[in-house]
PDB file with SEQRES, HELIX, SHEET and CRYST1 records, atoms N, CA, C and O in Angstrom:
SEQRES   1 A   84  UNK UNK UNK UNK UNK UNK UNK UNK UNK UNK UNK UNK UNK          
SEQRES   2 A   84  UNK UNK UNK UNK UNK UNK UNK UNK UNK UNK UNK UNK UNK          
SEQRES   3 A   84  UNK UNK UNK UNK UNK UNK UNK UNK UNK UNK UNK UNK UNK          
SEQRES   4 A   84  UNK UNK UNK UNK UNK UNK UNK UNK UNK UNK UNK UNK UNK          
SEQRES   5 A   84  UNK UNK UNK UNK UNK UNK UNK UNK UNK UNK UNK UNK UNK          
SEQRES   6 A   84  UNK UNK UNK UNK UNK UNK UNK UNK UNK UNK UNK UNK UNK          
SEQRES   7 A   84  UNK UNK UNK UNK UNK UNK                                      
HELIX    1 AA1 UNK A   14  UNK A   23  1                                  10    
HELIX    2 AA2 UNK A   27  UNK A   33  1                                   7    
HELIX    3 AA3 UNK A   37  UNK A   42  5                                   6    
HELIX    4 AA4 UNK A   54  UNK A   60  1                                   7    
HELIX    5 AA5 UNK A   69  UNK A   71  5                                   3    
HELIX    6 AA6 UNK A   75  UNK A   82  1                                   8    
CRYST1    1.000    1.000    1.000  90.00  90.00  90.00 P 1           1          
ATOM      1  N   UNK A   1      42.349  65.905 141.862  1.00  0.00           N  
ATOM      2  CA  UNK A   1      43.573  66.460 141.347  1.00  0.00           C  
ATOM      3  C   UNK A   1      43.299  67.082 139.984  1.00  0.00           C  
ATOM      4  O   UNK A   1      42.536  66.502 139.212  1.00  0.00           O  
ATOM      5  N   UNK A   2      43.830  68.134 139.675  1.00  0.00           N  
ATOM      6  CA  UNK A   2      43.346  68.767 138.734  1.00  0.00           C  
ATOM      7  C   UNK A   2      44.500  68.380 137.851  1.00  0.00           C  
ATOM      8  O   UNK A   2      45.668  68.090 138.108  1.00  0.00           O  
ATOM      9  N   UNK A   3      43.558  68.497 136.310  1.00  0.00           N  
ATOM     10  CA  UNK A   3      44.133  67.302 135.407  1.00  0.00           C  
ATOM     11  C   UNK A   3      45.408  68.717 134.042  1.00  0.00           C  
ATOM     12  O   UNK A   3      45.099  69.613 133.257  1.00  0.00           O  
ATOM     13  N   UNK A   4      46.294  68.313 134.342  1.00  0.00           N  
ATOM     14  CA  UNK A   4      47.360  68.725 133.604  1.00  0.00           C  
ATOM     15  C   UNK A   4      47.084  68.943 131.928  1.00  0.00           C  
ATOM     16  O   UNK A   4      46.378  68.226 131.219  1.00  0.00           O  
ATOM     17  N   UNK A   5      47.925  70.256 131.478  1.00  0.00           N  
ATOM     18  CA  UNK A   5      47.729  70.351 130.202  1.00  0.00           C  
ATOM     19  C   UNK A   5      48.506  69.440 129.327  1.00  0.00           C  
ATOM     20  O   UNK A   5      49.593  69.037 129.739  1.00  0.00           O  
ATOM     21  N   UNK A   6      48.067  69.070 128.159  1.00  0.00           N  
ATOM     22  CA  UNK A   6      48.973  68.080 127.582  1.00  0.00           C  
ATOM     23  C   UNK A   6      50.414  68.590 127.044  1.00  0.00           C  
ATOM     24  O   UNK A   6      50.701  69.745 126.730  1.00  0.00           O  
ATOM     25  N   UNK A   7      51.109  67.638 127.018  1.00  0.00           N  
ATOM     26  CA  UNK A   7      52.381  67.880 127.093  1.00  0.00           C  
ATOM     27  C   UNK A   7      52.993  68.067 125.522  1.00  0.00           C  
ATOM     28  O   UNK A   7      54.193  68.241 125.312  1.00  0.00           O  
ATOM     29  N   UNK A   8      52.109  68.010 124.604  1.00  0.00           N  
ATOM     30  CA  UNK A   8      52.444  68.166 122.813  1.00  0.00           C  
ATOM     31  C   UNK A   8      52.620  66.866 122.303  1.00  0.00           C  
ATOM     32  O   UNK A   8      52.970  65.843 122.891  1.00  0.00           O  
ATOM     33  N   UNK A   9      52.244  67.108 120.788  1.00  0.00           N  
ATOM     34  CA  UNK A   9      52.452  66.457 119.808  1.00  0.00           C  
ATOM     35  C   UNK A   9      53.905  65.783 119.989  1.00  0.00           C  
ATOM     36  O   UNK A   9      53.913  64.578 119.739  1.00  0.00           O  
ATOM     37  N   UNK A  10      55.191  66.374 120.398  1.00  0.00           N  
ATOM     38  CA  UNK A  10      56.390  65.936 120.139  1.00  0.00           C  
ATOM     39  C   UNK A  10      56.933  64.954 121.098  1.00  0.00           C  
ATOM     40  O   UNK A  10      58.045  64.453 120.931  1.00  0.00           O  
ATOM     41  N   UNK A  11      55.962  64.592 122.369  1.00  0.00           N  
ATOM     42  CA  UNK A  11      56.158  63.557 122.915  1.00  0.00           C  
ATOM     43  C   UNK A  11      55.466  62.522 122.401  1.00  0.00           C  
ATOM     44  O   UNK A  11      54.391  62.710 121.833  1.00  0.00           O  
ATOM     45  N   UNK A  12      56.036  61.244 122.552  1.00  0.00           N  
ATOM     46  CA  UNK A  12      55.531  59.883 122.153  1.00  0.00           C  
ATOM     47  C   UNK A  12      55.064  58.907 123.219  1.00  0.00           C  
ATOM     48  O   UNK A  12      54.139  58.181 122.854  1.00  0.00           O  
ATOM     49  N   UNK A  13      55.468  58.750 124.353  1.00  0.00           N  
ATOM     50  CA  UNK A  13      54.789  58.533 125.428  1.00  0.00           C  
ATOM     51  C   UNK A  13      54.062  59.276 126.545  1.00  0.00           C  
ATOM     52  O   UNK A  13      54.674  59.811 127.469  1.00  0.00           O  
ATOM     53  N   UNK A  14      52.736  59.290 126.425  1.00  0.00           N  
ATOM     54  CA  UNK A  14      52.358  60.470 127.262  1.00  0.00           C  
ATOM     55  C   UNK A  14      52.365  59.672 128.370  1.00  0.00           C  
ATOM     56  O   UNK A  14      52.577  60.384 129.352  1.00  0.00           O  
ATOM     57  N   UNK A  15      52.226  58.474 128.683  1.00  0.00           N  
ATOM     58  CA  UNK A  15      51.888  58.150 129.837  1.00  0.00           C  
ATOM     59  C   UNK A  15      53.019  58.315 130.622  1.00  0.00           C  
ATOM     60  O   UNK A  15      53.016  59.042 131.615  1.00  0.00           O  
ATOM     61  N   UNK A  16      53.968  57.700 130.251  1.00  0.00           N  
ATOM     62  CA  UNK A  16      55.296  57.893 131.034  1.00  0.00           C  
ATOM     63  C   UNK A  16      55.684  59.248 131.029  1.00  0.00           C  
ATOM     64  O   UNK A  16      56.359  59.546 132.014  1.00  0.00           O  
ATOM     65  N   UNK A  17      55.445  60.270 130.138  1.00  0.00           N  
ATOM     66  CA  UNK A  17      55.474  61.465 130.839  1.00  0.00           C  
ATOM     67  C   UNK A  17      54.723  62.132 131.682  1.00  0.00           C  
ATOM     68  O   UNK A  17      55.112  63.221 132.104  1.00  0.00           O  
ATOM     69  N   UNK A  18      53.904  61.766 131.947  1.00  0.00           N  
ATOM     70  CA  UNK A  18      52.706  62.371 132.979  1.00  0.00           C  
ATOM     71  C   UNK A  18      53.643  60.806 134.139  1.00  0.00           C  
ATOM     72  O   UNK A  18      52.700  60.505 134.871  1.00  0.00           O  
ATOM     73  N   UNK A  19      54.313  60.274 134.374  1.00  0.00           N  
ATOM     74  CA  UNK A  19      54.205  59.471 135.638  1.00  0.00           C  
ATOM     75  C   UNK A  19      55.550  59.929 136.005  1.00  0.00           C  
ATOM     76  O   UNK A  19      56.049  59.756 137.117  1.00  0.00           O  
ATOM     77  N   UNK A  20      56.179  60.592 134.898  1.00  0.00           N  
ATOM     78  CA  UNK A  20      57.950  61.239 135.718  1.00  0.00           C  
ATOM     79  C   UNK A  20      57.519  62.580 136.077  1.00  0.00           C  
ATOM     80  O   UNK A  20      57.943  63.150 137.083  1.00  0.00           O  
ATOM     81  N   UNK A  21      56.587  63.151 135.176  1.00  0.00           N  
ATOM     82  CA  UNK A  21      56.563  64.443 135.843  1.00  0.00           C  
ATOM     83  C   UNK A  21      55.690  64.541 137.505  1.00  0.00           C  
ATOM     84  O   UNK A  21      55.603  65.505 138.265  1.00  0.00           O  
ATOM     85  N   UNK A  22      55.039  62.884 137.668  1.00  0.00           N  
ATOM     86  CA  UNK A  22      54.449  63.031 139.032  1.00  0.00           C  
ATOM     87  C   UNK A  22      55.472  63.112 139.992  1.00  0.00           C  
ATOM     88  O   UNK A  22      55.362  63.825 140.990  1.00  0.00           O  
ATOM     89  N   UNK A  23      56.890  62.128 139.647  1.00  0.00           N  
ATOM     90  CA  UNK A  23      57.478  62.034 140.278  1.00  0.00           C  
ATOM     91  C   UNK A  23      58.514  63.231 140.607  1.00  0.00           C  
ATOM     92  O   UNK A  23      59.101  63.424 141.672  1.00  0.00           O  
ATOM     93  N   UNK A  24      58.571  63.854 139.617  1.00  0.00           N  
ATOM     94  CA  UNK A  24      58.965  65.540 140.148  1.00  0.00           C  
ATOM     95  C   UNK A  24      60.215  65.930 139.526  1.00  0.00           C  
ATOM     96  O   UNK A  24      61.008  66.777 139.938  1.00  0.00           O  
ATOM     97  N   UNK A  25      60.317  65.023 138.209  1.00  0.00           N  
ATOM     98  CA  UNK A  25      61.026  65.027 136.705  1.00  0.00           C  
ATOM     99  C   UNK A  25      60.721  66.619 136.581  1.00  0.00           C  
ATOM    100  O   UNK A  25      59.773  67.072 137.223  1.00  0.00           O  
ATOM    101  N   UNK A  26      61.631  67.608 135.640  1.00  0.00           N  
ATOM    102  CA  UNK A  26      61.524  68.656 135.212  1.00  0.00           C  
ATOM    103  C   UNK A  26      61.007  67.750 133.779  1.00  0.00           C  
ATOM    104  O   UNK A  26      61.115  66.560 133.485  1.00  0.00           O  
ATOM    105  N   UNK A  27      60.068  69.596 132.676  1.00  0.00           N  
ATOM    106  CA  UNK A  27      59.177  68.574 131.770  1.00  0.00           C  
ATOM    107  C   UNK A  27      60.190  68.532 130.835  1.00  0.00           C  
ATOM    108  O   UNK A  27      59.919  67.667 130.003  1.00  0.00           O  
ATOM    109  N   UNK A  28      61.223  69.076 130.605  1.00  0.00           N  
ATOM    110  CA  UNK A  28      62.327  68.616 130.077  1.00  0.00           C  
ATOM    111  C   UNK A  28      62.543  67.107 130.038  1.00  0.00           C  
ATOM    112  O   UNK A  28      61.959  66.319 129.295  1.00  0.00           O  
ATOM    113  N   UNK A  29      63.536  66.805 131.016  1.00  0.00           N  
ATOM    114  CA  UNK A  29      63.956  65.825 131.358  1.00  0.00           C  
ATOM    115  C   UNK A  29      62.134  64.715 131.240  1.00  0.00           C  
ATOM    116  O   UNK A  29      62.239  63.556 130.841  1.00  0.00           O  
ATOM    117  N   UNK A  30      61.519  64.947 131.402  1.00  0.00           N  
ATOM    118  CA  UNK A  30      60.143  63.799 131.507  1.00  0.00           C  
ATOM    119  C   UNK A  30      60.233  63.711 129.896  1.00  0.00           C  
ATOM    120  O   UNK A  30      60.642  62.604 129.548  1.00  0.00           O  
ATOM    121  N   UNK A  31      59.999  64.456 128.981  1.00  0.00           N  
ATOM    122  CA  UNK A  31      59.933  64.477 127.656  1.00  0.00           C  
ATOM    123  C   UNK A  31      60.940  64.287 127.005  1.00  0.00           C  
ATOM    124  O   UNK A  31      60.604  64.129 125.831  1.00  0.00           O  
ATOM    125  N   UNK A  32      62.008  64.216 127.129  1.00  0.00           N  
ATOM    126  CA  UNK A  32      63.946  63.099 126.716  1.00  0.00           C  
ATOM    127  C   UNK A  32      63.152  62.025 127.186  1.00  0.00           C  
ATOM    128  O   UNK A  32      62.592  61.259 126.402  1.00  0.00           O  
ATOM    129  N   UNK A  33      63.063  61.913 128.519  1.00  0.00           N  
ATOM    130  CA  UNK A  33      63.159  60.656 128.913  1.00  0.00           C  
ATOM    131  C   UNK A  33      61.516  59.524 127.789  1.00  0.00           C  
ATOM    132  O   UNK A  33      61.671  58.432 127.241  1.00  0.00           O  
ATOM    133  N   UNK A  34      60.424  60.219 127.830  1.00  0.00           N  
ATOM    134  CA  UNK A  34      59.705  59.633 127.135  1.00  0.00           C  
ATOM    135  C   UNK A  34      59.657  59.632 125.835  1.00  0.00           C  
ATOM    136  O   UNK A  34      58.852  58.956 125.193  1.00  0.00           O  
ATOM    137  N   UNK A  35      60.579  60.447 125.303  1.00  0.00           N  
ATOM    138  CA  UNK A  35      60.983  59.962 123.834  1.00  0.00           C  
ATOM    139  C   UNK A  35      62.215  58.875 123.167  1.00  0.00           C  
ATOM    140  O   UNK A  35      62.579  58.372 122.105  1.00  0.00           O  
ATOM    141  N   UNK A  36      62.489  58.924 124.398  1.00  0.00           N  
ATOM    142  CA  UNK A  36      63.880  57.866 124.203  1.00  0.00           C  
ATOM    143  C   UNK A  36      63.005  56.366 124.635  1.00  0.00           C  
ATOM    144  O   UNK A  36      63.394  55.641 125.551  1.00  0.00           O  
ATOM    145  N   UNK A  37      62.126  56.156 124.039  1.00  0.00           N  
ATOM    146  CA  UNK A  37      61.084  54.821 124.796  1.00  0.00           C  
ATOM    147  C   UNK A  37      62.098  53.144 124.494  1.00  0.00           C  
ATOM    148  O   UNK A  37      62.252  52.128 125.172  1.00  0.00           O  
ATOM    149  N   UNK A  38      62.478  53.488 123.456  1.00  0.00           N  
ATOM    150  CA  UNK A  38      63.780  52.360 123.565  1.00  0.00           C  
ATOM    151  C   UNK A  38      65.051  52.319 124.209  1.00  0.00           C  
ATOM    152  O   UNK A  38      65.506  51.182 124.084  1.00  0.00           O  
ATOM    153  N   UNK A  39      65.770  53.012 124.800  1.00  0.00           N  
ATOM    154  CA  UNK A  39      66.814  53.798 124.949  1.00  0.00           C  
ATOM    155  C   UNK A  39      67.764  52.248 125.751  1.00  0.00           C  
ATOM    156  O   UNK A  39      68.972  52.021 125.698  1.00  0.00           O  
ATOM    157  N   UNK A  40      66.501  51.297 126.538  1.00  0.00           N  
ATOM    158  CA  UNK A  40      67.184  50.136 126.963  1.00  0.00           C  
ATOM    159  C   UNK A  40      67.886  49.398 126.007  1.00  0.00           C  
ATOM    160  O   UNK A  40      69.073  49.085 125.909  1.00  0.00           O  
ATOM    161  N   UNK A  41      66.903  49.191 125.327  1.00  0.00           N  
ATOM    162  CA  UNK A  41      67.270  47.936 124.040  1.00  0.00           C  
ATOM    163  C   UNK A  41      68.536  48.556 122.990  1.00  0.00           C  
ATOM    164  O   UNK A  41      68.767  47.760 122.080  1.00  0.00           O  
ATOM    165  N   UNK A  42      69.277  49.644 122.949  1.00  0.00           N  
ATOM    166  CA  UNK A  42      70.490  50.238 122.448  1.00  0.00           C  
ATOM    167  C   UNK A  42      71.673  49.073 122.848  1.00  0.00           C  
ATOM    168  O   UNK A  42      72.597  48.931 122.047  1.00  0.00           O  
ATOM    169  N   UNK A  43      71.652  48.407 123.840  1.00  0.00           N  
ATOM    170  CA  UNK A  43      72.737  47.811 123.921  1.00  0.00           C  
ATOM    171  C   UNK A  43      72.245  46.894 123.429  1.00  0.00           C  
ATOM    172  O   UNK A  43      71.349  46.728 122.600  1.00  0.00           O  
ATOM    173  N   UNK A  44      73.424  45.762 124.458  1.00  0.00           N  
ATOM    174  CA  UNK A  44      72.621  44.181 123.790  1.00  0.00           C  
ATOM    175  C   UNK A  44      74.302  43.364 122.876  1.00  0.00           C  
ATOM    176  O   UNK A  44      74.537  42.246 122.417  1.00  0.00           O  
ATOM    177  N   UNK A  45      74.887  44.297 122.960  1.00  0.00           N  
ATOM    178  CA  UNK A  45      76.068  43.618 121.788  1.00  0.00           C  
ATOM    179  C   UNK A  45      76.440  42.705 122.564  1.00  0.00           C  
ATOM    180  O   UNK A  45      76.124  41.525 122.409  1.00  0.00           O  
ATOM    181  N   UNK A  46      77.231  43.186 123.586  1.00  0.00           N  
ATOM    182  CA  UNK A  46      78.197  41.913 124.390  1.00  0.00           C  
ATOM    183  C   UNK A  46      77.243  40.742 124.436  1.00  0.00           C  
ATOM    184  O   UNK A  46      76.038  40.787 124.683  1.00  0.00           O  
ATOM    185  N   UNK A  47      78.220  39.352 124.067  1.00  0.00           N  
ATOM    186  CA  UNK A  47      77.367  37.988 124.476  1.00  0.00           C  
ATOM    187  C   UNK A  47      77.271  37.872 125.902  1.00  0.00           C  
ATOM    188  O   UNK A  47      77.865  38.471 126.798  1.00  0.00           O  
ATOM    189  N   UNK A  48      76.495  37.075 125.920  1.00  0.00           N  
ATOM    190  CA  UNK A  48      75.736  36.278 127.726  1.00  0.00           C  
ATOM    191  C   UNK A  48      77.082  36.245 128.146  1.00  0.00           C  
ATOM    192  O   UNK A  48      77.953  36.461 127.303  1.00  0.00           O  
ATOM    193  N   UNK A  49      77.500  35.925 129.730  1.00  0.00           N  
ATOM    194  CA  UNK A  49      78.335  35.067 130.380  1.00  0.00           C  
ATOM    195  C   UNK A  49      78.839  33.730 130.180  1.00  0.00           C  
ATOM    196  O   UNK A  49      79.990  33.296 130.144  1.00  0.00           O  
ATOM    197  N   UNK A  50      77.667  33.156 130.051  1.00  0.00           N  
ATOM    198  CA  UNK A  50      77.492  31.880 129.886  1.00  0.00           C  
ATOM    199  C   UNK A  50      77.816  31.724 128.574  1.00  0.00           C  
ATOM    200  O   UNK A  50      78.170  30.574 128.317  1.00  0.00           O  
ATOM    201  N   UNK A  51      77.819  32.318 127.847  1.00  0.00           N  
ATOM    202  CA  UNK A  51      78.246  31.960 126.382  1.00  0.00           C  
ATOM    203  C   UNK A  51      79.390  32.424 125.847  1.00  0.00           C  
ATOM    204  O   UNK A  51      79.613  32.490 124.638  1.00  0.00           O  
ATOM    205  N   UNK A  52      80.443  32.890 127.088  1.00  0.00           N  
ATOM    206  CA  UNK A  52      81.579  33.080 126.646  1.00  0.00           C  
ATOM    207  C   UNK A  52      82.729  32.011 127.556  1.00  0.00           C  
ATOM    208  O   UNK A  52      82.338  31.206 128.401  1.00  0.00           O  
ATOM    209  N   UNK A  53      83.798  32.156 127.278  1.00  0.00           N  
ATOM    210  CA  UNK A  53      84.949  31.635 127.975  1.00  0.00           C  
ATOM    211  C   UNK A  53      85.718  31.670 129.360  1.00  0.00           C  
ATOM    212  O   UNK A  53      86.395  32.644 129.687  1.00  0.00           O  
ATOM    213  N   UNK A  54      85.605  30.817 129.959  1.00  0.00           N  
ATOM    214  CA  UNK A  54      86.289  31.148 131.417  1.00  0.00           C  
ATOM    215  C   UNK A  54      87.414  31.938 131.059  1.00  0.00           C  
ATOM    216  O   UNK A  54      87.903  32.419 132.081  1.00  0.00           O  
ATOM    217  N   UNK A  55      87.964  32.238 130.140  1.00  0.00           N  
ATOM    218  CA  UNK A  55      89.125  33.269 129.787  1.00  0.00           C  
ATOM    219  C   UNK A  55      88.718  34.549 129.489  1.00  0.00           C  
ATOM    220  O   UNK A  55      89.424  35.553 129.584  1.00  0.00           O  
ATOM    221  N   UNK A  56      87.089  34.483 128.974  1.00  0.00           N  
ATOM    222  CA  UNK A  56      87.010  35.917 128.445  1.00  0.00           C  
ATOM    223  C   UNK A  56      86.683  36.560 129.565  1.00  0.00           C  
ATOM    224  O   UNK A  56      87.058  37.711 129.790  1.00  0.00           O  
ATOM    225  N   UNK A  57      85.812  35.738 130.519  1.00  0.00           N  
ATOM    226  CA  UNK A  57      85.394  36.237 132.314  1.00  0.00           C  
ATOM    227  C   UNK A  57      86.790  36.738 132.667  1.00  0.00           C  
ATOM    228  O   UNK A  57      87.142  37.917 132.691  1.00  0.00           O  
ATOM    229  N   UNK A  58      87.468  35.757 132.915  1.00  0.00           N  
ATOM    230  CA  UNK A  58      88.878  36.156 133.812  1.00  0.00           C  
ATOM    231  C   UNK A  58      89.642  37.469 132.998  1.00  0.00           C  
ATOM    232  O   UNK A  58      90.634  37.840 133.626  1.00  0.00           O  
ATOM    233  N   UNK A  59      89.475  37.996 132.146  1.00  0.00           N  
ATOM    234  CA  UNK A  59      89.790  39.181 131.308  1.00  0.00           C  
ATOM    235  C   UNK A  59      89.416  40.215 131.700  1.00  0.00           C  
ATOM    236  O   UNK A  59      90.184  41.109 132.055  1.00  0.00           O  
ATOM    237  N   UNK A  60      87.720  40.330 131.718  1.00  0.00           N  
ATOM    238  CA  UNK A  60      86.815  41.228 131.964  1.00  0.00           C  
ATOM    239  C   UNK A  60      87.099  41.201 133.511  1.00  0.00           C  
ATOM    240  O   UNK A  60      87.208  42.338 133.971  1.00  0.00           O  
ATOM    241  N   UNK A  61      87.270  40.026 134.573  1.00  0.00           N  
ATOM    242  CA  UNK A  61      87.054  40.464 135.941  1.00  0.00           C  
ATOM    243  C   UNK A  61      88.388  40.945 136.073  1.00  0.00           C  
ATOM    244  O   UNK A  61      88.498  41.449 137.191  1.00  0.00           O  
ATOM    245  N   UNK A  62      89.743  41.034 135.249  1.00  0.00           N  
ATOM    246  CA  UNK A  62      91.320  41.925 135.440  1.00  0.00           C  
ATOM    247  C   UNK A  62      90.572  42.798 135.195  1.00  0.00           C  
ATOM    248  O   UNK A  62      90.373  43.265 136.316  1.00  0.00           O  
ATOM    249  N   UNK A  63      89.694  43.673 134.156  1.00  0.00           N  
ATOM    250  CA  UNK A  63      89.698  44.653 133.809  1.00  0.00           C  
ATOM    251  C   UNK A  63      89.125  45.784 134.288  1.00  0.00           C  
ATOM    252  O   UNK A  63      89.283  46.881 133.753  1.00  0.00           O  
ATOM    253  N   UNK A  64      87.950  45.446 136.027  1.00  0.00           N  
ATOM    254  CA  UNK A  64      87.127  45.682 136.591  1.00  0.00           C  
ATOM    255  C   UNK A  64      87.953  45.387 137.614  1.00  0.00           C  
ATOM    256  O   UNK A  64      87.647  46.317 138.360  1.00  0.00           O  
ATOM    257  N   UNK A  65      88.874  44.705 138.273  1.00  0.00           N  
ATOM    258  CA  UNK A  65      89.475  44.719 139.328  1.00  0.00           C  
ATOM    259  C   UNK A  65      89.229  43.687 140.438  1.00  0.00           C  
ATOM    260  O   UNK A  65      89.646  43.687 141.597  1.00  0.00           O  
ATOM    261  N   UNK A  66      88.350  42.698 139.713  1.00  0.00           N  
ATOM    262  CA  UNK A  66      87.792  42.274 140.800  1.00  0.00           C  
ATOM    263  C   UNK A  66      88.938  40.759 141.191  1.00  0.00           C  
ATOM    264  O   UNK A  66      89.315  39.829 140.478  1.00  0.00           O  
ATOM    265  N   UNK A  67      89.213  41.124 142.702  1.00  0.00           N  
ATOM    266  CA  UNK A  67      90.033  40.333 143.722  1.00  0.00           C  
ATOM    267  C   UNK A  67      89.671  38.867 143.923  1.00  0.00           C  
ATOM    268  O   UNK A  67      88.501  38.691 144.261  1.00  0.00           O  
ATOM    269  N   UNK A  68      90.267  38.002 143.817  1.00  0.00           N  
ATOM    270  CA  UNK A  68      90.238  36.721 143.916  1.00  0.00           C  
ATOM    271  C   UNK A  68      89.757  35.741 142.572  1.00  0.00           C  
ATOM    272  O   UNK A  68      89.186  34.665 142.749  1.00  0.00           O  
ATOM    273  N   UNK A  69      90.075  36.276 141.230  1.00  0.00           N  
ATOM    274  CA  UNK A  69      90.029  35.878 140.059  1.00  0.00           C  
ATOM    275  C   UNK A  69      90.245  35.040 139.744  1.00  0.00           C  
ATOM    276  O   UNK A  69      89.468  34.293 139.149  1.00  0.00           O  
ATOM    277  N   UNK A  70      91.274  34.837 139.983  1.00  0.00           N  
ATOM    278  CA  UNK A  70      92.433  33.720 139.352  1.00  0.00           C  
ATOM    279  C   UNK A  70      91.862  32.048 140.321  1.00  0.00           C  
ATOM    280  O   UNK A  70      92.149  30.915 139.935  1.00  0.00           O  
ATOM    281  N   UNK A  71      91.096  32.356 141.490  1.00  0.00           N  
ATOM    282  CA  UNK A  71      90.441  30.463 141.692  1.00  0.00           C  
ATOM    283  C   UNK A  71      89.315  30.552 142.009  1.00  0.00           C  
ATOM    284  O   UNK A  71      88.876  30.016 143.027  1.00  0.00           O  
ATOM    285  N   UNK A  72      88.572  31.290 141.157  1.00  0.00           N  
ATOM    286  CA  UNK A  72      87.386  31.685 140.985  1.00  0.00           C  
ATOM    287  C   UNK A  72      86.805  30.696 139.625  1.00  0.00           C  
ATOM    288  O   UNK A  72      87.592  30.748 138.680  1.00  0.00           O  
ATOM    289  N   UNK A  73      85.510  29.770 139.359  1.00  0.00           N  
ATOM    290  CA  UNK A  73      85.342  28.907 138.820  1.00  0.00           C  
ATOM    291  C   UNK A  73      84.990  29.814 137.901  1.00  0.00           C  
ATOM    292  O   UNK A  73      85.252  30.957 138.276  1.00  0.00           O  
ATOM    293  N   UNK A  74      84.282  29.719 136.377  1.00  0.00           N  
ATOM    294  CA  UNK A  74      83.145  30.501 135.741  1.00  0.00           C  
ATOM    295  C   UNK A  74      82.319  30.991 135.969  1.00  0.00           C  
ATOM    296  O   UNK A  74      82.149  32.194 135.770  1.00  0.00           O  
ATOM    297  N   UNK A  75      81.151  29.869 136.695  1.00  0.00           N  
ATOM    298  CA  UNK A  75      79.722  30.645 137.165  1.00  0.00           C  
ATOM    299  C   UNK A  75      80.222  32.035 138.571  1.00  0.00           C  
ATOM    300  O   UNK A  75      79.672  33.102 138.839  1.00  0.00           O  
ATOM    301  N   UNK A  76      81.409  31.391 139.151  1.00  0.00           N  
ATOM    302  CA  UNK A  76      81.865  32.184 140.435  1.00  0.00           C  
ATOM    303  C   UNK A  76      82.408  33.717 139.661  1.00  0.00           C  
ATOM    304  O   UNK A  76      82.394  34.797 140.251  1.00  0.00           O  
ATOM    305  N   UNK A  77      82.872  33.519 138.238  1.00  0.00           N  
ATOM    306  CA  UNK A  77      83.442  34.715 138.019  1.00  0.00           C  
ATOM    307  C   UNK A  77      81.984  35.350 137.316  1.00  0.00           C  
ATOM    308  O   UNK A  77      81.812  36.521 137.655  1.00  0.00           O  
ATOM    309  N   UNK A  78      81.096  34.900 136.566  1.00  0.00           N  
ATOM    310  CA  UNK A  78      79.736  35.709 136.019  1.00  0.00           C  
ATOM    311  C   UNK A  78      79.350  36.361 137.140  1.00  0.00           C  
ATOM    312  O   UNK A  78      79.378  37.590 137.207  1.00  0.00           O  
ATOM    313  N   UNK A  79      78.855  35.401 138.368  1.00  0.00           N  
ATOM    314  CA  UNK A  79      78.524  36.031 139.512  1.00  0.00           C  
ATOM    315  C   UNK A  79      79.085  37.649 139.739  1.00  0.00           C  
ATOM    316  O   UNK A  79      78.437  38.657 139.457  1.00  0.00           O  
ATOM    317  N   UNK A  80      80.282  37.615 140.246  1.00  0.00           N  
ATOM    318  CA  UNK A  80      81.161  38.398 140.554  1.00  0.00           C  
ATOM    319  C   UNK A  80      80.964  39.693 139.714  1.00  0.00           C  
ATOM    320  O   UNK A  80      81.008  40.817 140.216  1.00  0.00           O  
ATOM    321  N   UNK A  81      80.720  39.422 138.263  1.00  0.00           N  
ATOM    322  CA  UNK A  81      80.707  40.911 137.306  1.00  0.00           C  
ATOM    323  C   UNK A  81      79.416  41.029 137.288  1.00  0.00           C  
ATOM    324  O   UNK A  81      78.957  42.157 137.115  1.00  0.00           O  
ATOM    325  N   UNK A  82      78.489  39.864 137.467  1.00  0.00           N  
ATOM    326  CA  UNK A  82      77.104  41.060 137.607  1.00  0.00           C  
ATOM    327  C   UNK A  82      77.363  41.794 139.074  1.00  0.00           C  
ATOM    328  O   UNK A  82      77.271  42.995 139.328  1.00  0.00           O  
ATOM    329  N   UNK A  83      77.573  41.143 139.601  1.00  0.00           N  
ATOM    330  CA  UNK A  83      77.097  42.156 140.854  1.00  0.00           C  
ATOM    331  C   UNK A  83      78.549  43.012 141.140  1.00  0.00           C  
ATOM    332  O   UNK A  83      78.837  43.219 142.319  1.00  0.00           O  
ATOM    333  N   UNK A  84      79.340  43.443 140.218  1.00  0.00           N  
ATOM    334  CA  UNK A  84      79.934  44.588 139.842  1.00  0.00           C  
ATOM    335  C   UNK A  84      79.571  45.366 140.021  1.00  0.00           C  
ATOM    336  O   UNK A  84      80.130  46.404 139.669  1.00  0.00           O  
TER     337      UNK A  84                                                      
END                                                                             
């Protein structure tokens, strides 16, 4: 396979840009995407499940819609909003 020109100074991950552009990423979009190398770790505010209140669950699962809330235990309501 013949080996690609480099993609510049202004990217910061080359590797991950050479593995989106295999996947058939425009080099746009490959080069956002490998400069944003943190872009996961941006969140993070909201606390755990587990470290909040069977009230704050039953809040969040009104607020998402999810059906059968109200005799739904804690762990039954975390359940429920991850797999939201």
């Amino acid at each position: 396979m013949p080996r690609r020109k480099s993609p510049g100074p202004q990217v910061k991950d080359k590797d991950q840009y050479e593995a989106l552009r295999d996947k058939g990423y425009s080099k746009e979009k490959s080069a956002r995407i490998a400069n944003s190398k943190n872009a996961e770790h941006r969140g993070g505010k909201a606390k755990k499940y587990e470290d909040r209140t069977k009230q704050d669950l039953y809040e969040e699962a009104k607020k998402v819609g999810i059906e059968g809330r109200s005799k739904m235990t804690k762990a039954e309501l975390a359940k429920a909003l991850r797999n939201n």
